[in-house]
N, CA, C and O atoms as a DFTB+ gen file, in Angstrom:
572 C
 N C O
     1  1     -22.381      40.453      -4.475
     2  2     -22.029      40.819      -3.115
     3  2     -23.287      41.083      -2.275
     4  3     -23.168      41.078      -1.050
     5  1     -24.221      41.264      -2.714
     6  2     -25.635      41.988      -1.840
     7  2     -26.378      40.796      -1.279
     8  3     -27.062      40.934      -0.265
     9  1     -26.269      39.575      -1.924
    10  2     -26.857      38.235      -1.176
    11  2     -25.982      37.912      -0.281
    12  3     -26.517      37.447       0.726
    13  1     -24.639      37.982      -0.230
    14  2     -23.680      37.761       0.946
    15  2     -24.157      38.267       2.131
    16  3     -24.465      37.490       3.035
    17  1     -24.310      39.978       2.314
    18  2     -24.735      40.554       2.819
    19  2     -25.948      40.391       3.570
    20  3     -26.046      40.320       4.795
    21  1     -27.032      40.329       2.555
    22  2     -28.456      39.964       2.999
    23  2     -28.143      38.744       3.745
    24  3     -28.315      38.732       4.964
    25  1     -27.655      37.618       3.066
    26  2     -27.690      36.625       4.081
    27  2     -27.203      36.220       5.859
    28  3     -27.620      35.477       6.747
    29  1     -25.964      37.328       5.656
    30  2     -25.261      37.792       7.063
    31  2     -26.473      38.466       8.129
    32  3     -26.674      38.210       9.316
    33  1     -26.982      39.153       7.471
    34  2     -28.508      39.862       8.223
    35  2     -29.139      39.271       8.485
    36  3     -29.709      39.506       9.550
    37  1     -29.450      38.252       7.832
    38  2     -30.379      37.225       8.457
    39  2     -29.694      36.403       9.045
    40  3     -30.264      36.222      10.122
    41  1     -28.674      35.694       8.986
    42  2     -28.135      34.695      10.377
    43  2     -27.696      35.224      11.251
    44  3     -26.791      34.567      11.767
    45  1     -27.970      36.528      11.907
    46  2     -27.452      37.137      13.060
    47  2     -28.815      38.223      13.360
    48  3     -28.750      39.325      13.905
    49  1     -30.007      37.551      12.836
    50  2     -30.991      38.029      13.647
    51  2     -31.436      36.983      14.972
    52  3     -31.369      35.762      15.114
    53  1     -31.702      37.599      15.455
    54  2     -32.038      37.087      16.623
    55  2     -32.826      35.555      16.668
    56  3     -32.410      34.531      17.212
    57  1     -33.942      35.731      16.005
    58  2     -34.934      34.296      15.911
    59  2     -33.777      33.126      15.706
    60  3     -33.476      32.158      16.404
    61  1     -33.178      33.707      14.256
    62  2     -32.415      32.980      13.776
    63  2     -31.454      31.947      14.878
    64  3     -31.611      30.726      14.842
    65  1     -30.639      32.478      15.666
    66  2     -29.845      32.151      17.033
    67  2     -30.440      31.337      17.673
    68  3     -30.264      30.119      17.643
    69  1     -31.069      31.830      18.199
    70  2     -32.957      31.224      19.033
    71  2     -32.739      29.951      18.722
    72  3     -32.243      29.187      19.550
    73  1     -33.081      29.558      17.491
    74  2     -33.409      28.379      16.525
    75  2     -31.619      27.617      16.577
    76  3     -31.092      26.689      17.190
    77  1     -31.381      28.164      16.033
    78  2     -29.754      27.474      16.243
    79  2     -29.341      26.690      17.518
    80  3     -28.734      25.620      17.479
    81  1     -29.772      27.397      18.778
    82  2     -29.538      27.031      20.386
    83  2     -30.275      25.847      20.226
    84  3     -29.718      24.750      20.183
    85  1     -31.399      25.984      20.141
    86  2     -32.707      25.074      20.185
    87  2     -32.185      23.895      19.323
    88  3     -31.757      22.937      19.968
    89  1     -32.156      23.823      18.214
    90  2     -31.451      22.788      17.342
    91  2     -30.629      21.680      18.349
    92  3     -30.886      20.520      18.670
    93  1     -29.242      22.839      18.769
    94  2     -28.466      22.025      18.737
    95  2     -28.644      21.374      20.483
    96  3     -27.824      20.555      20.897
    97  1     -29.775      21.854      21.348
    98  2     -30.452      21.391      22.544
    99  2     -31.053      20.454      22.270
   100  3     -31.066      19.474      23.015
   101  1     -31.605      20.493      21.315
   102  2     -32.829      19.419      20.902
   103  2     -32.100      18.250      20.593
   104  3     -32.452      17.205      21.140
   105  1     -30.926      18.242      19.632
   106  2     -29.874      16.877      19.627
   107  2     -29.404      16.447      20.526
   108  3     -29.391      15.218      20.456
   109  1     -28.925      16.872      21.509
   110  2     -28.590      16.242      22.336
   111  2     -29.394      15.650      23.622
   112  3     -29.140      14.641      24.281
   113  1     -30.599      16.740      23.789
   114  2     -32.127      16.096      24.545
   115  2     -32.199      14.504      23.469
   116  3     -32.089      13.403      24.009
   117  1     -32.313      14.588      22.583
   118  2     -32.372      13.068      22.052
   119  2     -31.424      12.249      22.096
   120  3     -31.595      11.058      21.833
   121  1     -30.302      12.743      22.427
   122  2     -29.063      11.549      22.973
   123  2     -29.395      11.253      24.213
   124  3     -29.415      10.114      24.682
   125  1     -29.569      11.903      24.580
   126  2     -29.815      11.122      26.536
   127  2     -31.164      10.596      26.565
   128  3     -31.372       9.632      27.302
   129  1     -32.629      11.339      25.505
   130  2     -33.687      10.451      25.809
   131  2     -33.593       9.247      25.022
   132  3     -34.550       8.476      25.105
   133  1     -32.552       8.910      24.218
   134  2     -32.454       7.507      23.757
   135  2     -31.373       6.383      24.320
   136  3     -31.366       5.184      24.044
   137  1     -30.381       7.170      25.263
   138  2     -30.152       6.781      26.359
   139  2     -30.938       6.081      27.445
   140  3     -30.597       5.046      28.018
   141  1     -31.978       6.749      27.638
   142  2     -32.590       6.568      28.484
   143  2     -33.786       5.402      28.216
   144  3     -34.243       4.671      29.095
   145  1     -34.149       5.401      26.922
   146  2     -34.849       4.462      26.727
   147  2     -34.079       2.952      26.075
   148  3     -34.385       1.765      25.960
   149  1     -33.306       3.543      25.862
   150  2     -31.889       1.903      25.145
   151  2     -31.560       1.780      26.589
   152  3     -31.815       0.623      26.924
   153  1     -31.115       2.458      27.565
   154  2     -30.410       1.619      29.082
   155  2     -31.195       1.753      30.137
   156  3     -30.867       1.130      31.147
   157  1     -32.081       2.361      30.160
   158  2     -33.480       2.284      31.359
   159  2     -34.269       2.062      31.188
   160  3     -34.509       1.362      32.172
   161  1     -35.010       2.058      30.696
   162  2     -36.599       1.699      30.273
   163  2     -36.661       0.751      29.954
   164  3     -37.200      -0.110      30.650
   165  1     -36.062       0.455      28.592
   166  2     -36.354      -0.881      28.169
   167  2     -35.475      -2.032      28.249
   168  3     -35.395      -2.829      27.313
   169  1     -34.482      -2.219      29.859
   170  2     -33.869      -3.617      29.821
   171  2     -35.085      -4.493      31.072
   172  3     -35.330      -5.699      31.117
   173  1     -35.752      -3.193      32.117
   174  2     -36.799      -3.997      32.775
   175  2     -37.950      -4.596      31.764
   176  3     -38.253      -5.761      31.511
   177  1     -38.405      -3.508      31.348
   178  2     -39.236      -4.010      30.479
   179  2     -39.248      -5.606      29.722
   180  3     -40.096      -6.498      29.712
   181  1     -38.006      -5.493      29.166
   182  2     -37.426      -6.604      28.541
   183  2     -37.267      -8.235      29.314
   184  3     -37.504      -9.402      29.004
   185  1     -36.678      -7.426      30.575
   186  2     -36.749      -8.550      31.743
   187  2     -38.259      -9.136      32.317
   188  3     -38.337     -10.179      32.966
   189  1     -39.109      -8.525      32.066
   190  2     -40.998      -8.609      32.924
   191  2     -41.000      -9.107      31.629
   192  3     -42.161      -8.789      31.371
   193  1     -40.538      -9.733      30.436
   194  2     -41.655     -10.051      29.798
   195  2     -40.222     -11.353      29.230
   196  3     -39.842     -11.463      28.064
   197  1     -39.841     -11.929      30.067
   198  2     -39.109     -12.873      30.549
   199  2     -37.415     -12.744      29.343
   200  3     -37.263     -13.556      28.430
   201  1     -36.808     -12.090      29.505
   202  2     -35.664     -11.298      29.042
   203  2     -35.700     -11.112      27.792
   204  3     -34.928     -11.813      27.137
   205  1     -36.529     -10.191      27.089
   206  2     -36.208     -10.140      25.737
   207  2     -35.804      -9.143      25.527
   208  3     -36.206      -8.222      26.237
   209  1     -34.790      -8.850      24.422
   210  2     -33.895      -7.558      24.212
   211  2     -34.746      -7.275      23.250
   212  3     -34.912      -8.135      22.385
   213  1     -35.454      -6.068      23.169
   214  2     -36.044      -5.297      22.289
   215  2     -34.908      -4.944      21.058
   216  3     -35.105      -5.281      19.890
   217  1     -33.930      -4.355      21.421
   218  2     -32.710      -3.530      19.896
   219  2     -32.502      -5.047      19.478
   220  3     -31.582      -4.939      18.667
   221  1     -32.763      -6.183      19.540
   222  2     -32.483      -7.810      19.294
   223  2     -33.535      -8.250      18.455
   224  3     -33.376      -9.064      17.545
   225  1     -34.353      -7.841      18.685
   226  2     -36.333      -8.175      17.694
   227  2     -35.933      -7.892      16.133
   228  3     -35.466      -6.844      15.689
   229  1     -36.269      -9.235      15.328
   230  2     -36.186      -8.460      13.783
   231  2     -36.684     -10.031      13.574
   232  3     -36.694     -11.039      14.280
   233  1     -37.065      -9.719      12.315
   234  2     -37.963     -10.953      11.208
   235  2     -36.978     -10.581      10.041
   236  3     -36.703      -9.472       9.582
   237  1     -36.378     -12.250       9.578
   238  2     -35.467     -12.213       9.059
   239  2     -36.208     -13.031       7.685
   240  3     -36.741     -14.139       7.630
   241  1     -35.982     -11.927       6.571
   242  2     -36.669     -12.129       5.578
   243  2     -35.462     -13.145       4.346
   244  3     -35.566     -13.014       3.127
   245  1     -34.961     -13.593       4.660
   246  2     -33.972     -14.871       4.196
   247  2     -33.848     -15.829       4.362
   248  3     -34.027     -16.016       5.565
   249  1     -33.598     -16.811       3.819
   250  2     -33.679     -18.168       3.908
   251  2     -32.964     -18.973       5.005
   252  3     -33.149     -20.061       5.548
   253  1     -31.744     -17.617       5.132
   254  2     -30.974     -18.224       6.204
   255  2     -30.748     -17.496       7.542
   256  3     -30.733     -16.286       7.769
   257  1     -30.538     -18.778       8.556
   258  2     -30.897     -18.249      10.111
   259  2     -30.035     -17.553      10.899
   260  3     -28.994     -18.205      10.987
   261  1     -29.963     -16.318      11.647
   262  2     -28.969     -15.763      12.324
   263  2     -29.130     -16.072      13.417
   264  3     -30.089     -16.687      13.883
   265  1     -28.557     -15.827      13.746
   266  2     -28.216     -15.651      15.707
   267  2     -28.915     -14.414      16.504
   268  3     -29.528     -14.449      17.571
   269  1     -28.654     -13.401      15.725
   270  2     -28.459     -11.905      16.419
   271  2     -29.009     -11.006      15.150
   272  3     -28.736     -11.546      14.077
   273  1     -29.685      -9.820      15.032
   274  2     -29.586      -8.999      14.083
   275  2     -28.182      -8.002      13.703
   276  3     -27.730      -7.300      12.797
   277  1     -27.917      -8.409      14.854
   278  2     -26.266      -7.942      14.120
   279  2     -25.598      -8.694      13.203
   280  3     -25.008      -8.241      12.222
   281  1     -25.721     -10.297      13.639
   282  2     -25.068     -11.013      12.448
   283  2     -25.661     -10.811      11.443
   284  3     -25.002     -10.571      10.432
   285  1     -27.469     -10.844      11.363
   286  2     -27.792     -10.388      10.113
   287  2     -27.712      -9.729       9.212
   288  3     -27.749      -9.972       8.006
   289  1     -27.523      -8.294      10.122
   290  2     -27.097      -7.094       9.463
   291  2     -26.021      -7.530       8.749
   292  3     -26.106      -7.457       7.523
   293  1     -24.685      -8.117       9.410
   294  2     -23.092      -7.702       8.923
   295  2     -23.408      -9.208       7.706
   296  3     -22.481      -9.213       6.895
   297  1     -24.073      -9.983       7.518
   298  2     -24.422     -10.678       6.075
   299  2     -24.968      -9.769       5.354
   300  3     -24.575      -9.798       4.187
   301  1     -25.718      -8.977       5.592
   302  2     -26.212      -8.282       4.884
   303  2     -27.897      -8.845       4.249
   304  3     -28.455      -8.622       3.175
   305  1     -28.148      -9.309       4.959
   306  2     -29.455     -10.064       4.897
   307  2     -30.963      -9.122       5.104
   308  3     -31.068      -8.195       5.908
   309  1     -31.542      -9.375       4.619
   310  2     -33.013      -8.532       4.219
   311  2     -33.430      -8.897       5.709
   312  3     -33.282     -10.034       6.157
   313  1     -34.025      -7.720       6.526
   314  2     -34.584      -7.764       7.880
   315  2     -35.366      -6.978       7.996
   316  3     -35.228      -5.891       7.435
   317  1     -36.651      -7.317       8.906
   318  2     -37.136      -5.694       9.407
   319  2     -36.799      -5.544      10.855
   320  3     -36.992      -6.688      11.267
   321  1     -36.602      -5.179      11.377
   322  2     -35.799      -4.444      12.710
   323  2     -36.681      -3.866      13.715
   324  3     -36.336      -2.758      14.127
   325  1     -38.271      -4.623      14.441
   326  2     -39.163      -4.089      14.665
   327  2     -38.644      -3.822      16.169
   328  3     -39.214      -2.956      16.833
   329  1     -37.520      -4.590      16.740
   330  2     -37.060      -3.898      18.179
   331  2     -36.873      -2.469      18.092
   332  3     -37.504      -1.475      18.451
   333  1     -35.668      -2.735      17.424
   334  2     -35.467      -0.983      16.999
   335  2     -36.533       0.029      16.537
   336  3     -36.379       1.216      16.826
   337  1     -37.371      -0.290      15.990
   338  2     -38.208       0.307      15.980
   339  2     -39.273       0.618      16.931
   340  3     -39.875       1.683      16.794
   341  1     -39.539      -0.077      17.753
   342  2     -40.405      -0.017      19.291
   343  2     -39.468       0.857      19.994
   344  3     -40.001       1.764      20.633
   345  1     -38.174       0.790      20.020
   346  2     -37.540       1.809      20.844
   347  2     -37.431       3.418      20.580
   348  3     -37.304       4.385      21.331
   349  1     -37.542       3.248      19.109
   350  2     -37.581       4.462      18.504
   351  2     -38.942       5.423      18.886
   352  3     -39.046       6.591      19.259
   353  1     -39.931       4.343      18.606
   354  2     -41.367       4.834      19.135
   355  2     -41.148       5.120      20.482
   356  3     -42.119       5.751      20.900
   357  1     -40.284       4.936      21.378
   358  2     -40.761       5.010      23.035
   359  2     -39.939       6.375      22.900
   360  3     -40.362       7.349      23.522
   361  1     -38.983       6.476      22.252
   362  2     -38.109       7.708      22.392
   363  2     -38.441       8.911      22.186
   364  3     -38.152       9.932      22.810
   365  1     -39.335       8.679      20.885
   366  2     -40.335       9.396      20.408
   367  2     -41.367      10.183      21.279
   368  3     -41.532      11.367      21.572
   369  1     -42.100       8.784      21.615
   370  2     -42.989       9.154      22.688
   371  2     -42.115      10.558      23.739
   372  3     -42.277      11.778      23.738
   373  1     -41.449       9.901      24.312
   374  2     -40.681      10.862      25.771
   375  2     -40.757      12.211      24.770
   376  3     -41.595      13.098      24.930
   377  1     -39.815      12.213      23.790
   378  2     -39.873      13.579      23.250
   379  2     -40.987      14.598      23.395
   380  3     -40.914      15.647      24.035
   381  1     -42.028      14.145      22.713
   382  2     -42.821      14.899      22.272
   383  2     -43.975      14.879      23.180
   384  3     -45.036      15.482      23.021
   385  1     -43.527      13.859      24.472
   386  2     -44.390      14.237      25.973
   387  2     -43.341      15.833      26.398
   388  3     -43.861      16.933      26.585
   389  1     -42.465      15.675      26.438
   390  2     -41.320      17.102      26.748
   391  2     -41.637      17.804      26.060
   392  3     -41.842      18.778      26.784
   393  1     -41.910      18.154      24.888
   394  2     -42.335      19.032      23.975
   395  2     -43.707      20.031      24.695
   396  3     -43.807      21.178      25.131
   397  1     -44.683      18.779      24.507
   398  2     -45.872      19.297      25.153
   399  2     -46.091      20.203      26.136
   400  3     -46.815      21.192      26.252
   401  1     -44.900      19.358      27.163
   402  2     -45.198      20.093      28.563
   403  2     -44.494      21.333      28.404
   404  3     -44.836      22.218      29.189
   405  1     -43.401      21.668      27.401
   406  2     -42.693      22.780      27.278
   407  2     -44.145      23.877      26.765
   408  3     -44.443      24.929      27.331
   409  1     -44.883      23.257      25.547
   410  2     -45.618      24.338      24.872
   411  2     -46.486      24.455      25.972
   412  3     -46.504      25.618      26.376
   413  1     -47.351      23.553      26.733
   414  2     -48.023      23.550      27.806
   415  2     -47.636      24.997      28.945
   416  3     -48.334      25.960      29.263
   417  1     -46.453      24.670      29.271
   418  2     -46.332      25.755      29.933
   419  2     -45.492      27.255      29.946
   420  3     -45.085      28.056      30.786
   421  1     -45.505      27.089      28.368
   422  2     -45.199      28.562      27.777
   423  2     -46.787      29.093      27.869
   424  3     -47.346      29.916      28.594
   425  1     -47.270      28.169      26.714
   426  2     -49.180      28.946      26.942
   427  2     -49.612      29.325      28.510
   428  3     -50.393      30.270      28.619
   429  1     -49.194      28.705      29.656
   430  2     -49.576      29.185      30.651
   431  2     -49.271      30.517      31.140
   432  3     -49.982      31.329      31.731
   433  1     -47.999      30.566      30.747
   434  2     -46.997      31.797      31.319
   435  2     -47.492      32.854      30.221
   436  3     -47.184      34.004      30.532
   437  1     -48.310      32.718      28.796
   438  2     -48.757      33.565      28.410
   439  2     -50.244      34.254      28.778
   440  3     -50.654      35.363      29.121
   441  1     -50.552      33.521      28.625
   442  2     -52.253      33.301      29.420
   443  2     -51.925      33.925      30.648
   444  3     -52.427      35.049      30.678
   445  1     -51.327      33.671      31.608
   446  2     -51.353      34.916      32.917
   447  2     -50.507      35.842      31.978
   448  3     -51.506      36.401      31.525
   449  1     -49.568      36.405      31.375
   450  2     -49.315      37.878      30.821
   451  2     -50.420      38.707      30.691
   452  3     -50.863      39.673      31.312
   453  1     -50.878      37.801      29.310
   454  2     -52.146      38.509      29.113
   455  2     -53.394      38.590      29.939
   456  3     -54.429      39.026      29.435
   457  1     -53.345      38.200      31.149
   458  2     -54.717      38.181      32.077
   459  2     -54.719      39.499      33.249
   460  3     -55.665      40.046      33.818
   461  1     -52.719      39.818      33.359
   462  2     -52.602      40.971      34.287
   463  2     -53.393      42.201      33.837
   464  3     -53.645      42.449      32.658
   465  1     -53.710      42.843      34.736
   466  2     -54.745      43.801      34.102
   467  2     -53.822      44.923      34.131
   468  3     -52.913      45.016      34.956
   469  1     -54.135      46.010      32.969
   470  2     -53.810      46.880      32.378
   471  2     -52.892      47.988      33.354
   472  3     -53.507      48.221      34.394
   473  1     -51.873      48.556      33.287
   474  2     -51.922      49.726      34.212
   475  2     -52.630      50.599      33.985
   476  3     -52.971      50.995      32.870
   477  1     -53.076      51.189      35.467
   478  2     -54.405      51.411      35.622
   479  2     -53.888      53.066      34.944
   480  3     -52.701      53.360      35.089
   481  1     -54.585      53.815      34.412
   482  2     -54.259      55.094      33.986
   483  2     -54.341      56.309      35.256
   484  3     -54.980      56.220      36.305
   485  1     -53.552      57.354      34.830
   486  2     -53.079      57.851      35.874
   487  2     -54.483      59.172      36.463
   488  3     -55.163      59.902      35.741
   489  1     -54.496      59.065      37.768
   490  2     -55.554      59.888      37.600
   491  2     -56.084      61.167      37.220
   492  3     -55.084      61.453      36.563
   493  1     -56.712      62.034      37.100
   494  2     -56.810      63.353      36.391
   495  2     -56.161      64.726      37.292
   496  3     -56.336      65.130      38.441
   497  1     -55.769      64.947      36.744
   498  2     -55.029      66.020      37.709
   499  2     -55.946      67.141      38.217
   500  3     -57.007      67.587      37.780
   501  1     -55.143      67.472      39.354
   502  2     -56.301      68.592      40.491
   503  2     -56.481      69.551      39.554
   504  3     -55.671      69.802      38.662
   505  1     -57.984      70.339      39.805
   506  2     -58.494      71.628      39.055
   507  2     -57.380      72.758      38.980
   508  3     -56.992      73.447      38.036
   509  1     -57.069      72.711      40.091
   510  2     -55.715      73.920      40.185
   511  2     -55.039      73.693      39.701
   512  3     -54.378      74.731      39.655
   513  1     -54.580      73.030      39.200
   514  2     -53.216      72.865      37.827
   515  2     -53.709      72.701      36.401
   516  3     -53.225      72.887      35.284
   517  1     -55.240      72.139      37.047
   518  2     -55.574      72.677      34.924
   519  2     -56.321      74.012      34.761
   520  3     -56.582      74.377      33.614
   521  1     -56.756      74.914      36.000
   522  2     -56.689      76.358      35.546
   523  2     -55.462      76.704      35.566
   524  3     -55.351      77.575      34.703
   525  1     -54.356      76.501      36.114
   526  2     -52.891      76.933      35.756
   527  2     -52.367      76.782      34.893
   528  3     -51.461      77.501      34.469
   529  1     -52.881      75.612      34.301
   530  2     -52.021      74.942      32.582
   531  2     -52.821      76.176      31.885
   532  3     -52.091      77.109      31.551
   533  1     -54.155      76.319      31.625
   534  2     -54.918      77.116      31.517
   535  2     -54.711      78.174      30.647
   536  3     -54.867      78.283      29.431
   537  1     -54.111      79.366      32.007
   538  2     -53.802      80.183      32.419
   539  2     -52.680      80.235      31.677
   540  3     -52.397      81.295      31.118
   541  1     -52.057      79.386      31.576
   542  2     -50.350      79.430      30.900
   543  2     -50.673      79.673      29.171
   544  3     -50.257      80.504      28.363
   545  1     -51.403      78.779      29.091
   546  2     -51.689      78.774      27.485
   547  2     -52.289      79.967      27.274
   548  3     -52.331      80.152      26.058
   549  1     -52.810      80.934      27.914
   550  2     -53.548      81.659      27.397
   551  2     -52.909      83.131      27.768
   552  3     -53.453      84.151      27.345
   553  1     -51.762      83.183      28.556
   554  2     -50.562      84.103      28.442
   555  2     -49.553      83.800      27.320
   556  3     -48.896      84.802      27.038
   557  1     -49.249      82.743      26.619
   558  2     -48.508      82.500      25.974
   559  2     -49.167      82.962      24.549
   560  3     -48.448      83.517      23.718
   561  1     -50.387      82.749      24.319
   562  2     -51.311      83.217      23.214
   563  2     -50.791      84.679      23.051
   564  3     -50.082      84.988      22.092
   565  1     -51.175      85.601      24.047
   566  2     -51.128      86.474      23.793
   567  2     -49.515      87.250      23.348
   568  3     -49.349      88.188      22.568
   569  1     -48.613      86.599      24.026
   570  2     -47.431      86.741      23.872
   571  2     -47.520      86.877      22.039
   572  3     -46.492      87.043      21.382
C-alpha cells in the first residue's frame, strides 16, 4: 500500500501537472506544425521546383515499378521514403525554432528578474525612538 501512496504524491505535485499540460500542448503544437508543413509550406515549394510532391519522393528498392509510394507501400515493397522524410525535417525544424524562442524568452524574463535591484532596506530609525526602545529595555530589566 505505501508505493500506491507515494506514487499519488508524486503525480499531484505540481511539476508533475506542469509536465503533463506541456506534453499534451506539445502534441498537438505538432499536429498543426505538420499541418502546416504537409499543406503550406511544402505544396509551393513543390510547385517552384516544377510540381513535385515531396510526401510522393521514395527510391524504390525492388525490381518492380510503382506509380506512387502508396502503391508501393500497400505491395509492400522495400522503399526509402526520403519525401517524408524532408518533411519531417522541416517540421522538426519549425519545432525546435518555437522551442528556442520559448527558452529564448523565458531567459529574458529571467535575466530582467534577476537584474531588478534589491529592495532597498528600510532606513534607520530616528534617535528618539532608539533612546525610547532604549529606555524600554532598560525599565523592563529592572522590572
Amino acid at each position: 500500500m505505501g508505493i500506491i501512496k507515494e506514487f499519488q504524491e508524486f503525480a499531484v505535485k505540481g511539476n508533475v501537472m506542469d509536465m503533463a499540460v506541456g506534453i499534451i500542448i506539445g502534441g498537438a503544437f505538432g499536429t498543426i506544425v505538420k499541418s502546416l508543413v504537409d499543406d503550406v509550406i511544402m505544396p509551393p515549394i513543390g510547385l517552384a521546383l516544377g510540381g513535385v510532391d515531396f510526401s510522393d519522393l521514395f527510391i524504390n528498392l525492388s525490381e518492380v515499378q510503382y506509380q506512387s509510394l502508396a502503391a508501393a507501400q500497400e505491395a509492400g515493397a522495400p522503399v526509402i521514403a526520403y519525401g517524408s522524410f524532408i518533411n519531417n525535417v522541416i517540421s522538426f525544424l519549425i519545432v525546435a525554432w518555437a522551442v528556442f524562442l520559448l527558452v529564448k524568452g523565458m531567459n529574458r524574463l529571467q535575466k530582467k528578474a534577476e537584474a531588478e535591484p534589491a529592495p532597498a532596506e528600510a532606513p534607520p530609525p530616528p534617535k528618539e525612538q532608539v533612546l525610547l526602545e532604549e529606555i524600554r529595555d532598560l525599565l523592563k530589566a529592572r522590572a
